[in-house]
N, C-alpha and C positions, 0 to 999 in steps of 0.2 A: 751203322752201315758205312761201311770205307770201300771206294767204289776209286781205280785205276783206269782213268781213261789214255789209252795210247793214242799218238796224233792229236794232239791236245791244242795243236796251233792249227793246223790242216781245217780245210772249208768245214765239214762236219762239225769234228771235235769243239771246234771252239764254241760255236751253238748249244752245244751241252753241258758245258758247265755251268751256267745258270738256272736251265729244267732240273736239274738234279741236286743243285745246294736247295731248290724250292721244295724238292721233296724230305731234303733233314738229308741228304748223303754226307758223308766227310769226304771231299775231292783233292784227288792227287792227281794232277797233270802229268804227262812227260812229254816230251820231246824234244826231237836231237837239235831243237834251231833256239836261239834266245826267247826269252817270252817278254809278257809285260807285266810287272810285279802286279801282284792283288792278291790283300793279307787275307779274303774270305779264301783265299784255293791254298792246296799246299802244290809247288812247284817241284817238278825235278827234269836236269835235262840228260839223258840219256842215250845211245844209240844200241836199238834195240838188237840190230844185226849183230852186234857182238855179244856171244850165250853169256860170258863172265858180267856184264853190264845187266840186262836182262835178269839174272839168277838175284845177284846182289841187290836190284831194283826190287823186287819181287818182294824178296826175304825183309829187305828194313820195313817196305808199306805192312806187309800181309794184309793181302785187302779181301772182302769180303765178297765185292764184286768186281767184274772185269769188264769193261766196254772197251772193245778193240776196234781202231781205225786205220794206226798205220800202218802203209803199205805204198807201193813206187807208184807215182800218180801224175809224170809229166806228162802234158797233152802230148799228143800224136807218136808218142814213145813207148806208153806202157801196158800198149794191145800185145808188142811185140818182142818187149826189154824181156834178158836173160835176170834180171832183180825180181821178177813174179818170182820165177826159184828161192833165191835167196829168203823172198819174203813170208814162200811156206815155210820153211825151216826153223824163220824166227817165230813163225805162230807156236806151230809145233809146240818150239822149247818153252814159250810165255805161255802156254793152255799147262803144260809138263809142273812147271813152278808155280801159278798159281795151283794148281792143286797141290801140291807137294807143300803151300802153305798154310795150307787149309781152307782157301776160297770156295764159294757157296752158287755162285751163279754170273754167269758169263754171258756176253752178247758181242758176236764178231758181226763186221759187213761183209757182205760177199756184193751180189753184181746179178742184173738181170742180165748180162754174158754170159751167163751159165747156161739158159736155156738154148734150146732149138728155137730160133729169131725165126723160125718159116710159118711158126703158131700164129704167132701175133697175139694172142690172148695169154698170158703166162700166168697157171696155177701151181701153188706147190703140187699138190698132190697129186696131175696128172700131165702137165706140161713137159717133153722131154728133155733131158738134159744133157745137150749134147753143144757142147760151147764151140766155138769157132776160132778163137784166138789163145791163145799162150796165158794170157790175163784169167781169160773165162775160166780154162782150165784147170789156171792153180788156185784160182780162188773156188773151184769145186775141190778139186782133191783136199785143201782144206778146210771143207764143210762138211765132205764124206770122213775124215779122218774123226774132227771134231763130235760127230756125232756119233762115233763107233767108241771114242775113248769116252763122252758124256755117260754111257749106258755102263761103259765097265767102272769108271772111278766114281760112279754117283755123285756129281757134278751138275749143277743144273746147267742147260747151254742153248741159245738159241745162236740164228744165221738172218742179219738183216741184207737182204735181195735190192738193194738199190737201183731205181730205174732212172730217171734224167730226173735232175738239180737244178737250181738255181738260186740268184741271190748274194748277198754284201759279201764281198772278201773271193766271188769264184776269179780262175785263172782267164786272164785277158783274153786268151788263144779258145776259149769258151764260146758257144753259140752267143747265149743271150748278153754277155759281158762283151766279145769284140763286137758285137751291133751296136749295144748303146755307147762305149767308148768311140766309137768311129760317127757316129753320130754326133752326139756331143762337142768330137773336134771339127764338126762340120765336112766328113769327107762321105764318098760316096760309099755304098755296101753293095758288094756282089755278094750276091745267095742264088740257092740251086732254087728250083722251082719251088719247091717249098712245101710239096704234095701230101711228105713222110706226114706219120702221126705218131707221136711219142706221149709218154705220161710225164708229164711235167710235175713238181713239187718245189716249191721254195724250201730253201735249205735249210733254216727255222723249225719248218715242219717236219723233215726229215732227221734232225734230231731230236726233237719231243716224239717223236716215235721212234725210234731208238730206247729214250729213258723209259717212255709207256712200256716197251717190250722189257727191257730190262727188269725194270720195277714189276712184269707179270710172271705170272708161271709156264708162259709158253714153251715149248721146245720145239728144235728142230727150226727150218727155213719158214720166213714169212717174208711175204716183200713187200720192201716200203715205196710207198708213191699212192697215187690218188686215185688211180681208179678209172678215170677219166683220162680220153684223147684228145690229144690238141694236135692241127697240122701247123707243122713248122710257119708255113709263110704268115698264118694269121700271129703265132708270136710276135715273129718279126716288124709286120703290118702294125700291132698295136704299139710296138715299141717308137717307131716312126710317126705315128698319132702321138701318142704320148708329150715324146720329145719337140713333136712340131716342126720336123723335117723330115715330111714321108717320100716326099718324091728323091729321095737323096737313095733308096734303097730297092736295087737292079733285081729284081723277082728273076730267075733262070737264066742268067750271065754265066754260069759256070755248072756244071753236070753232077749228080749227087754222086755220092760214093760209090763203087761197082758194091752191089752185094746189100746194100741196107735196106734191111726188110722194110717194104711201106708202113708195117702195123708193127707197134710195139706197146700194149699197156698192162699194169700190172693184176690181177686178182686181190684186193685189198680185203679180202673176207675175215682173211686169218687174221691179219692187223685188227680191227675192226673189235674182233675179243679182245685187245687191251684194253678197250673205252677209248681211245685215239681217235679225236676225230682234228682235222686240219685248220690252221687259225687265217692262211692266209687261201683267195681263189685268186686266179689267177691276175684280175686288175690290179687288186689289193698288194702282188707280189710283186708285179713288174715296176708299179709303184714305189714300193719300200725300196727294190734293187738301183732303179733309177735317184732316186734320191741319196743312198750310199752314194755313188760315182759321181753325183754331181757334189757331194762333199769331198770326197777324197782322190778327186780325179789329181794328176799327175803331171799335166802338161799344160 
């Protein structure tokens, strides 16, 4: 089994390639930014946006499977960046070449953006799907494409539905990462009231369900996350316990987003048929995160 993970450096990616050399894969990284040698992976950097780079990648691996991550992921940019376009087109072409080389089963991320956020409960199979942003969008159109060409090229293919993350290596400008970075340099934290409730999952988890989906026979949309609500401010709250400077963190100093739904958690039913079940709850995670940043904190 030769198994091509895209976004190989990116917060997911790099979580998976340990779950999947422990299942017997042969792992080919790519990605367009430097890495860090490790003679168990085989490396390649690539930039997928260009079809000739892409096609050529494809063709030397011929890989058996496909775990796809990358796509444009700067905070507060890529709800509404014109690069969601760009980044169907490169799926497109990488679903187009992996079959053309004869790969056997595929697992792209999409995004709980897909659904209608007014549910609050999001199932595949009856939850609507009516996304709100440019993001949500194209990462549908490329799940409705993906699964009309699966059925014609005989392809296996699944859609992991990602709902909120966390955990070592996320982007500073991140909930749970700029609270404990701002904590940690001892400054104060505005946050909105704190009310919302999200499905939270450490990032860890979020790729061992990814390899579990991979490694199963599913097809079509599943979405990854817990199961389970949590309201922002208690996050917050414990992270401040944790660290040992709670009073440093302003509960409702600043007004939540216009528009973000109070409820948002996933339907893990379908996950659930891989045997996946999560390593970390949520003390245990915020734990593991906090201890990253107190090693590689920066300042």
């Amino acid at each position: 089994m030769r198994v091509l993970v895209t976004g190989a450096t990116g917060f997911i990616g790099r979580q998976c390639i340990e779950p999947l050399r422990a299942k017997g894969y042969e792992v080919h990284a790519v990605s367009s930014r430097q890495h860090a040698e490790n003679r168990e992976v085989n490396w390649h950097r690539a930039d997928l946006l260009d079809v000739g780079q892409c096609n050529d990648l494809v063709s030397r691996i011929q890989p058996t499977h496909l775990l796809h991550f990358a796509w444009y992921a700067v905070p507060g940019e890529y709800w509404t960046s014109a690069e969601n376009l760009r980044w169907v087109q490169a799926s497109l072409e990488l679903m187009r070449a992996f079959a053309a080389s004869g790969g056997k089963r595929l697992v792209m991320a999409g995004t709980c953006a897909e659904y209608d956020w007014g549910f609050g409960h999001c199932s595949e199979g009856s939850t609507p799907l009516v996304p709100a942003t440019l993001y949500g969008t194209c990462k549908h159109a490329t799940q409705t494409m993906l699964a009309s060409w699966s059925r014609q090229s005989g392809v296996s293919g699944a859609w992991g539905r990602v709902f909120s993350l966390y955990g070592p290596h996320e982007h500073p400008a991140r909930l749970v990462a700029s609270v404990i970075a701002a904590l940690l340099r001892g400054e104060e934290v505005s946050c909105e009231n704190g009310s919302l409730i999200r499905d939270y999952l450490h990032v860890a988890d979020v790729a061992s369900a990814f390899v579990a989906l991979l490694d199963s026979d599913l097809e079509g949309p599943v979405n990854i996350g817990s199961g389970t609500g949590v309201a922002l401010k208690d996050i917050v709250e414990k992270i401040g316990v944790k660290i040992g400077r709670p009073e440093l963190i302003q509960l409702g100093a600043r007004p939540s987003p216009a528009g973000a739904p109070p409820l948002l958690i996933a339907d893990t039913a379908r996950l659930s048929r891989t045997g996946w079940r999560p390593s970390f709850d949520l003390d245990a995670g915020l734990d593991d995160t906090i201890a990253w940043w107190q090693k590689n904190r920066t300042w």
